[in-house]
C-alpha positions as CSV (number, residue, x, y, z in Angstrom):
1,X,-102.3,-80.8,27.9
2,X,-101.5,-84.7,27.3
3,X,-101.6,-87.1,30.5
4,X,-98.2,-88.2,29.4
5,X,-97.4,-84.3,29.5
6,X,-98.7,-83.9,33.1
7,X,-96.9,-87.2,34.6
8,X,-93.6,-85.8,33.3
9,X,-93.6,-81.7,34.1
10,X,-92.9,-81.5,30.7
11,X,-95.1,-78.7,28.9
12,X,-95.9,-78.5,25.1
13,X,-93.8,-76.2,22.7
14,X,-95.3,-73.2,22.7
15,X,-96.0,-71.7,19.1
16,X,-93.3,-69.1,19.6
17,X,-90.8,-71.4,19.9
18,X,-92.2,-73.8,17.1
19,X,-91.5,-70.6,15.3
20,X,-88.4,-70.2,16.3
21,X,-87.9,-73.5,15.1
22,X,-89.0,-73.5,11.9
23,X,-86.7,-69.8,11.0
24,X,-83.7,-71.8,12.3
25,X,-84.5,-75.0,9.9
26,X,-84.8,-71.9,6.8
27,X,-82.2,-70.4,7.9
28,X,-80.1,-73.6,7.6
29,X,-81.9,-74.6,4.4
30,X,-80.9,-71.3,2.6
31,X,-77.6,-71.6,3.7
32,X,-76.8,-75.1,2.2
33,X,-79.0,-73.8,-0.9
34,X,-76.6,-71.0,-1.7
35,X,-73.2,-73.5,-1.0
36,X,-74.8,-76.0,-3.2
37,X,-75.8,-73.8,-6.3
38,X,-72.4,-71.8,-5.9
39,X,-70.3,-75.0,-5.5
40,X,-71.7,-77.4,-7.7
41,X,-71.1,-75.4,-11.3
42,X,-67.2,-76.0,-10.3
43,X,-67.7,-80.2,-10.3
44,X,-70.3,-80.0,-12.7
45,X,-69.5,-77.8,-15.5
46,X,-67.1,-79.1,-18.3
47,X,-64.4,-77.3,-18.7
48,X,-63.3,-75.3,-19.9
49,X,-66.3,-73.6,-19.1
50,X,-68.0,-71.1,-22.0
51,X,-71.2,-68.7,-21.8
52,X,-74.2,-70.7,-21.8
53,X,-76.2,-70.7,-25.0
54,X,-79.3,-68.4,-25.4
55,X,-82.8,-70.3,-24.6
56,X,-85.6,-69.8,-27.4
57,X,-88.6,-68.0,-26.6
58,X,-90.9,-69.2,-24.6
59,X,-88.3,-71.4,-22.3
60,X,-86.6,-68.4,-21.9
61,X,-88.8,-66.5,-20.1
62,X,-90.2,-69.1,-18.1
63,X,-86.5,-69.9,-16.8
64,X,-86.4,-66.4,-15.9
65,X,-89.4,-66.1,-14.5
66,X,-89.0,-68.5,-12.5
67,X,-85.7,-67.2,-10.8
68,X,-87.6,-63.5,-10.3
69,X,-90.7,-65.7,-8.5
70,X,-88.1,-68.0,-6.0
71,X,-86.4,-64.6,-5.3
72,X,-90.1,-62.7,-4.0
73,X,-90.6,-65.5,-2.5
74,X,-87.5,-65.7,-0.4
75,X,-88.3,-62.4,-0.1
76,X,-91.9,-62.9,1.4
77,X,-90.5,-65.4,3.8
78,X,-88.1,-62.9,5.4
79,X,-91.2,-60.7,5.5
80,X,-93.5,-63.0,7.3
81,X,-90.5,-64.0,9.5
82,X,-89.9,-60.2,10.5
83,X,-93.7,-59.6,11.7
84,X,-92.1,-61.0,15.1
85,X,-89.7,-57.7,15.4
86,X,-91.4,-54.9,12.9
87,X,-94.8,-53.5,12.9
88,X,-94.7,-53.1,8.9
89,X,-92.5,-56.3,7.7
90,X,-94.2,-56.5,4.3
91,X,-93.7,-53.3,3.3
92,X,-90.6,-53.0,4.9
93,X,-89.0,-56.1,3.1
94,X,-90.8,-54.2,-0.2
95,X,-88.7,-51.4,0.0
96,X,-85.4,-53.0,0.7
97,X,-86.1,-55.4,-2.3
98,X,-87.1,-52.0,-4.3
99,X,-83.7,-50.1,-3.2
100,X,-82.1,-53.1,-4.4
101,X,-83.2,-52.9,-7.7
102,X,-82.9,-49.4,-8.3
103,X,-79.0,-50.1,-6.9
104,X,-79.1,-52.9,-8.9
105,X,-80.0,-50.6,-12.4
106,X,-77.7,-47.8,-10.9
107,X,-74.8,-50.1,-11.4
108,X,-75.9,-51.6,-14.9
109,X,-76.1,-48.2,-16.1
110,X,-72.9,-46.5,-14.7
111,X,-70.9,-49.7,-14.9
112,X,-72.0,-52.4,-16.4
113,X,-72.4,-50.1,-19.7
114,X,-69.5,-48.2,-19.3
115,X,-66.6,-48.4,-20.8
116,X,-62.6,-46.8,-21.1
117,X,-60.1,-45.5,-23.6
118,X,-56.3,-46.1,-24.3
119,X,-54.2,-44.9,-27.0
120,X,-52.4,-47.5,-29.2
121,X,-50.2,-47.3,-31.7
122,X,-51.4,-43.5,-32.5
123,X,-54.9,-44.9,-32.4
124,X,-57.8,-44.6,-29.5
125,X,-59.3,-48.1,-28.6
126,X,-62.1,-48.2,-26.2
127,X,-62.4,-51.0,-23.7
128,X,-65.9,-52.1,-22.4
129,X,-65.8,-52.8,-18.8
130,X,-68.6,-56.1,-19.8
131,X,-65.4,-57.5,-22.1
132,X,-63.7,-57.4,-18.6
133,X,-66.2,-59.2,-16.9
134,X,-66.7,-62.1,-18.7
135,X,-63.0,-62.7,-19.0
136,X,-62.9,-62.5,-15.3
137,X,-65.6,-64.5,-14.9
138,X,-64.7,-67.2,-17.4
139,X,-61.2,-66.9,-15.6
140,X,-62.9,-67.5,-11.8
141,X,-65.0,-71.0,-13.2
142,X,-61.8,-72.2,-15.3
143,X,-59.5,-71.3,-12.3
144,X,-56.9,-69.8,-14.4
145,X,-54.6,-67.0,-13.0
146,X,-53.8,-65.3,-15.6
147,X,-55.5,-64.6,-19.3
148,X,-55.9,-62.5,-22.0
149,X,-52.9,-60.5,-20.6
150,X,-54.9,-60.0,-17.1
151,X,-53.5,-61.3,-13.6
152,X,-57.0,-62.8,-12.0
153,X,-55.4,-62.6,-8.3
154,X,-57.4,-62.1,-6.1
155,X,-60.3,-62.5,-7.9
156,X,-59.4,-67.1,-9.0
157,X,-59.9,-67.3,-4.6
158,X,-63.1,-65.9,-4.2
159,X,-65.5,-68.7,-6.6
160,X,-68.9,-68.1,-4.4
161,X,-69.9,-65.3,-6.3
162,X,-69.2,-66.6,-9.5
163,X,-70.5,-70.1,-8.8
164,X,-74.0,-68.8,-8.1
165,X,-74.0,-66.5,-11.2
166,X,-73.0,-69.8,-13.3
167,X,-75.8,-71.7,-11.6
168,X,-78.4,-68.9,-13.2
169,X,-77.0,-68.6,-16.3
170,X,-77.0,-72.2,-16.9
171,X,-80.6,-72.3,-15.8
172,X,-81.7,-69.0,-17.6
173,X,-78.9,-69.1,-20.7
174,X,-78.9,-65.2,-20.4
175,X,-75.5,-64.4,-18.5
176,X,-76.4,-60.5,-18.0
177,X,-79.7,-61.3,-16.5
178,X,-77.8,-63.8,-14.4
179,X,-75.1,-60.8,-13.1
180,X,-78.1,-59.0,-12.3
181,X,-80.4,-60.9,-10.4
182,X,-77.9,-62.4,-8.5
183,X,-76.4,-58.7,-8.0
184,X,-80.1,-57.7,-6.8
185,X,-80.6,-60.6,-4.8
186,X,-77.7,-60.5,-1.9
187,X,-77.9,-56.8,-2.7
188,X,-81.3,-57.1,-0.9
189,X,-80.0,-59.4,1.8
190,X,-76.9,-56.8,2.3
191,X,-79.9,-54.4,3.0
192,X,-82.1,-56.2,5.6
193,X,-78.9,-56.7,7.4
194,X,-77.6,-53.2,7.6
195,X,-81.4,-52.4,8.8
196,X,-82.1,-55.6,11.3
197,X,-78.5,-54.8,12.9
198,X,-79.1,-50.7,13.3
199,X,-82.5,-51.7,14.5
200,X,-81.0,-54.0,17.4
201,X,-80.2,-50.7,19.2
202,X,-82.5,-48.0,17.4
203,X,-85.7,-47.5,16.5
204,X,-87.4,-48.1,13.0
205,X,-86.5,-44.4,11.9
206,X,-83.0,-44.9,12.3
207,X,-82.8,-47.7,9.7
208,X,-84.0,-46.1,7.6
209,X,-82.2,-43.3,8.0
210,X,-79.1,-45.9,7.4
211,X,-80.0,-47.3,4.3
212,X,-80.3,-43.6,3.2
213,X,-76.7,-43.3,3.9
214,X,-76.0,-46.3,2.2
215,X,-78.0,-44.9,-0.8
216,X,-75.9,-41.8,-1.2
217,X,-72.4,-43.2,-0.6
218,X,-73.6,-45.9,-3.3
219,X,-72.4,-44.4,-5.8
220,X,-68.8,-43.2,-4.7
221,X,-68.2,-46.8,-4.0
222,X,-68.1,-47.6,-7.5
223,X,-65.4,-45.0,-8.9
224,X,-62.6,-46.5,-10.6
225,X,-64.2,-49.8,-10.8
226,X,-64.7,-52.6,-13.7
227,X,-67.7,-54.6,-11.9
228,X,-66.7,-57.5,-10.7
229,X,-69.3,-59.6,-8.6
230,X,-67.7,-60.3,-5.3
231,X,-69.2,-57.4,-3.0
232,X,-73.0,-58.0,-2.9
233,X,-72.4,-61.8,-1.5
234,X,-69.4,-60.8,0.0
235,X,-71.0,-57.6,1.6
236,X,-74.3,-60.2,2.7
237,X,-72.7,-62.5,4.6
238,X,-70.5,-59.9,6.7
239,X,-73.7,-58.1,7.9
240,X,-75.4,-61.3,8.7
241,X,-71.9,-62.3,10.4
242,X,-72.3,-59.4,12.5
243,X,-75.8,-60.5,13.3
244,X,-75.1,-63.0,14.5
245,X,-71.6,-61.7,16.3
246,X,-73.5,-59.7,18.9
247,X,-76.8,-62.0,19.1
248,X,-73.9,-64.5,20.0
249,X,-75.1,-67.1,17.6
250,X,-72.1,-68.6,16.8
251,X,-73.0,-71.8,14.7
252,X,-74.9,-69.4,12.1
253,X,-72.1,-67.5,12.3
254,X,-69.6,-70.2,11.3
255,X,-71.5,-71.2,8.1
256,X,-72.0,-67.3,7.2
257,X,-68.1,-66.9,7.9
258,X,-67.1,-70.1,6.0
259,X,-69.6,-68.4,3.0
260,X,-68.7,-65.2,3.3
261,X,-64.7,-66.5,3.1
262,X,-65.4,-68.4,-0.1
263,X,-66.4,-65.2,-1.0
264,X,-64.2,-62.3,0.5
265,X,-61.6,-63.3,2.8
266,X,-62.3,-60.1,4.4
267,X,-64.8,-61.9,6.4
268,X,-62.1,-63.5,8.0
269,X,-61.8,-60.4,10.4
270,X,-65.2,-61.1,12.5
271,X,-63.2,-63.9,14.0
272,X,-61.2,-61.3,16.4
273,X,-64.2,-59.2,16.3
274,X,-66.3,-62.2,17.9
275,X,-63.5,-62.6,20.5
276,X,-63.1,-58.7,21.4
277,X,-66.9,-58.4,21.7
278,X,-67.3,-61.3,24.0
279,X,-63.8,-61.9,25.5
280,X,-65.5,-61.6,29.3
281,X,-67.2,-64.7,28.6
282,X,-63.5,-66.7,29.6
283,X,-63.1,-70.7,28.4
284,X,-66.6,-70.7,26.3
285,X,-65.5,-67.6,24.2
286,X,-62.0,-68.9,23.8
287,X,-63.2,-72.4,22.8
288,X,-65.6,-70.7,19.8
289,X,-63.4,-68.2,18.6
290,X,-61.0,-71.4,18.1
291,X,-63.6,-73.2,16.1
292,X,-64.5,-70.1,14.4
293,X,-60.9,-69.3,13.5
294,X,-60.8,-73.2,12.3
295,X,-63.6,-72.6,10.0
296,X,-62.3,-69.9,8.4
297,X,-59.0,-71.0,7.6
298,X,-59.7,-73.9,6.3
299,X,-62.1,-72.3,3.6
300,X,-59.7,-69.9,3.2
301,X,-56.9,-72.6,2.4
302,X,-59.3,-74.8,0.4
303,X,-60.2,-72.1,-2.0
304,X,-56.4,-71.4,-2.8
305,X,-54.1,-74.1,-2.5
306,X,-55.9,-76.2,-5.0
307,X,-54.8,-73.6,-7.5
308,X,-51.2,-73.0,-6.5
309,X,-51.2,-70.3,-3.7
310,X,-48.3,-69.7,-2.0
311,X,-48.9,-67.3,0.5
312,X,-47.0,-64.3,-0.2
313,X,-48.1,-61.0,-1.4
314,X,-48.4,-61.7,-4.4
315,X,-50.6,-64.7,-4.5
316,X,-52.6,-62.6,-1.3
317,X,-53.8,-59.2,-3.9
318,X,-52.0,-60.1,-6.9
319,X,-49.0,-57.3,-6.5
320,X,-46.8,-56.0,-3.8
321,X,-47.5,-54.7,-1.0
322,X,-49.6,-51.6,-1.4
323,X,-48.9,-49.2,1.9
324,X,-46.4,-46.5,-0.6
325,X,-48.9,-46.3,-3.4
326,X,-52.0,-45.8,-1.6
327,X,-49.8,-43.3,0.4
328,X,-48.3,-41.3,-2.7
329,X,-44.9,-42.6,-2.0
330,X,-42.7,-44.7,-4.8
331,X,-43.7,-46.0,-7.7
332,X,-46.8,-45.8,-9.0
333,X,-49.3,-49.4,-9.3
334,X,-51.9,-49.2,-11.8
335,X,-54.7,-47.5,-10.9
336,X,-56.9,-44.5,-12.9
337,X,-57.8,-43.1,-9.6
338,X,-56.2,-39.8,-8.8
339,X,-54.1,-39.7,-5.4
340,X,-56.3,-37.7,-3.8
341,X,-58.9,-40.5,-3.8
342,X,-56.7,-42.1,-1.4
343,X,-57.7,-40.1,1.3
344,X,-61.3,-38.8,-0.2
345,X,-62.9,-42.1,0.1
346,X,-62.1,-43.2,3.5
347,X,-63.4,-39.8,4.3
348,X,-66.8,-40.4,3.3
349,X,-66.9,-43.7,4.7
350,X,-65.4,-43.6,8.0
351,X,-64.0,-40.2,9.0
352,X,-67.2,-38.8,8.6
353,X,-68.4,-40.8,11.1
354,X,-65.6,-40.3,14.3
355,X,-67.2,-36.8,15.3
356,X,-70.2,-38.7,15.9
357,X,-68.8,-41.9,17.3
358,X,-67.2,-40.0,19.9
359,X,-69.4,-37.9,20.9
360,X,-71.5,-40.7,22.3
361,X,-68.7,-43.0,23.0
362,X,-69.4,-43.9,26.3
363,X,-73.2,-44.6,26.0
364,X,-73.4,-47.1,23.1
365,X,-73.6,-50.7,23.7
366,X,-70.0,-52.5,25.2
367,X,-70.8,-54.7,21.4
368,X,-70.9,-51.6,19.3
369,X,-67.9,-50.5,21.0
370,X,-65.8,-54.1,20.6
371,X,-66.8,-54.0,16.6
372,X,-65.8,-50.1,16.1
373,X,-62.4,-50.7,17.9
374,X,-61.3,-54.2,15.6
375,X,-63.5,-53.6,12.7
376,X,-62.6,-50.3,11.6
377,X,-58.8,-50.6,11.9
378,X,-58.1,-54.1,10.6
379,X,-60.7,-53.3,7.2
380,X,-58.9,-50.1,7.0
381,X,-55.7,-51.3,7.3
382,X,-56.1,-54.9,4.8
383,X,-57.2,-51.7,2.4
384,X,-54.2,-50.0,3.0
385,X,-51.8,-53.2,2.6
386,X,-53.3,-55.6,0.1
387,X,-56.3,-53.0,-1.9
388,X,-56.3,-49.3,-2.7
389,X,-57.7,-46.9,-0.1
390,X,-59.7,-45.3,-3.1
391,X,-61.8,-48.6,-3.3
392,X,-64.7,-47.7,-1.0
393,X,-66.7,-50.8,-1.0
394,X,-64.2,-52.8,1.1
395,X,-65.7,-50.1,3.9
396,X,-69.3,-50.7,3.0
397,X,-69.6,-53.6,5.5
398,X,-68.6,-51.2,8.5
399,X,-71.4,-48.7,7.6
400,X,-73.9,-50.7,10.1
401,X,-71.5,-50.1,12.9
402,X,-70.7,-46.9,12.3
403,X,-74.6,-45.6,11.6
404,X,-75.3,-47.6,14.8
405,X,-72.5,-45.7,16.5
406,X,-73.8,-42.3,15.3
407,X,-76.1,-41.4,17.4
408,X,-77.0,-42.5,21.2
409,X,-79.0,-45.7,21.3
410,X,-82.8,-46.1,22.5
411,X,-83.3,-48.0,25.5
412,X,-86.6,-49.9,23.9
413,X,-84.2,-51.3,21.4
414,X,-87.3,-53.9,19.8
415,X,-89.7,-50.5,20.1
């Protein structure tokens, strides 16, 4: 120890907490490194925007290659960074990144490629879903509402998603390559959340036994669906959100909820989550949840009033209310999904899940317990008003809580 150390009581920084130190200064860094490369394309870009022309060979390999090598490495990072918490963080981080992908080709293959069928004029025209995708997307960078005969509400308020995506396929020129590395990417990041938040009050088999869950009701949350690119950021930042929510880190959770409402405004709803789960706390909890609550309306104003929202229903989903058709009562929005998907989907994702939950009620963690209670009803219910109940990946995000809530917690939580 230094002299000037010894005069002053003060002690050097320890090399845990220069640790801790440097994960909070990446932590911060990949946050502004995902708002700059999803915001930028939008000032950048001339409009109106088009697909990015195809890169000759070799340039365009090595502009893909490139994005693959930053992604390990980000990927590596979180690995080294999880040796603190996991006896196996390389391997670990391996298989999340390798469920990823295989998620990743899962939804190329059954959606991506797919494709549906109308009769016109006595004749049978098949639509490809990737025709919808890139009219949605071009839609989304060019902020337009409406096109080729297609109302673009919700979809115009939610740019994150679509920014990032524009900012690889204007590096790599390859806008399919772009959809599915950045679908693999917070795909991955969906995953370590699911498993770091289960693991706060299980052990390492439980995880995994999570992201198995996850794996199987994978693909039921893609019926009746075209592919847009929303969920996997969207579904990233609410599982770090909860994180953070019952680690009480509430600055990381402001920049994850100002992300995550630029790219769902589901996220919105960890703001009363925050408060129920630490309402005990008195003036400090009020005075956060207010600044929290700040930060996500303004993102969710900035993201819509530039482009002529209004505020009523339907500038909010892009139709009417949606409480009689996802019940089976008046007339009918459209939808392919039979009416019994209604009440099939939430199901599998929730109801599955109360038997469980209340058998061990009373011994899981006062957190848990604050989640499950806001959580659950307000997703299920913004599904109910504003989405169709058959759309199962709006209740991805609550899988954590509810796997966590399935079975009675560990008291070696870290173990």
């Amino acid at each position: 120890m230094s002299s000037s150390c010894k005069q002053t009581g003060m002690h050097p920084p320890s090399a845990a907490d220069a640790q801790t130190i440097l994960l909070r200064s990446l932590e911060w860094s990949a946050f502004a490194a995902v708002a700059a490369l999803s915001i930028l394309p939008f000032f950048l870009d001339p409009h109106p925007t088009k697909l990015a022309p195809f890169q000759r060979l070799p340039i365009a390999w090595l502009t893909k290659a490139s994005i693959v090598v930053a992604m390990l490495a980000v990927v590596g990072v979180r690995g080294w960074a999880d040796r603190r918490v996991e006896q196996r963080p390389v391997l670990l981080n391996a298989l999340f990144l390798l469920l990823a992908i295989v998620l990743t080709a899962y939804h190329w293959h059954m959606v991506d490629r797919g494709w549906f069928e109308v009769r016109e004029d006595g004749d049978v025209v098949r639509y490809y879903y990737a025709n919808w995708q890139r009219a949605l997307y071009a839609a989304v960078l060019n902020h337009r509402a409406e096109s080729h005969g297609e109302n673009w509400i919700p979809h115009v308020y939610r740019p994150l998603p679509y920014g990032f995506t524009r900012a690889l396929e204007l590096w790599t020129g390859d806008w399919l390559f772009a959809c599915l590395a950045y679908r693999c990417f917070f795909t991955y990041w969906f995953i370590w959340g699911f498993y770091r938040f289960v693991r706060l009050f299980h052990r390492p088999p439980m995880g995994l036994l999570g992201l198995g869950i996850y794996a199987a009701l994978y693909p039921f949350s893609l019926l009746s669906y075209m592919g847009q690119l929303t969920d996997p950021m969207s579904h990233a930042f609410f599982a770090l959100g909860l994180l953070y929510l019952v680690e009480d880190r509430w600055l990381p959770l402001a920049a994850s909820l100002a992300l995550g409402v630029a790219a769902k405004e589901t996220a919105v709803l960890l703001v009363p989550a925050y408060a129920a789960c630490w309402w005990w706390r008195g003036q400090q909890t009020y005075v956060r949840t207010t600044v929290l609550g700040l930060v996500a309306a303004a993102t969710f104003l900035v993201v819509r009033l530039p482009f002529g929202w209004s505020g009523d229903t339907q500038s909010i989903n892009g139709s009417r209310l949606m409480v009689a058709p996802n019940l089976g009562f008046g007339a009918p929005v459209g939808t392919a999904a039979p009416l019994y998907q209604n009440y099939l989907q939430p199901l599998l994702f929730i109801g599955l899940f109360l038997p469980f939950v209340w058998k061990h009620r009373r011994e899981v963690d006062f957190r848990l317990r604050a989640l499950f209670v806001t959580l659950v009803p307000l997703v299920f219910l913004s599904s109910l008003a504003f989405s169709w109940l058959h759309e199962s990946r709006n209740y991805v995000p609550l899988l954590p809580i509810l796997v966590s809530m399935a079975r009675r917690p560990v008291t070696d939580k870290a173990g």
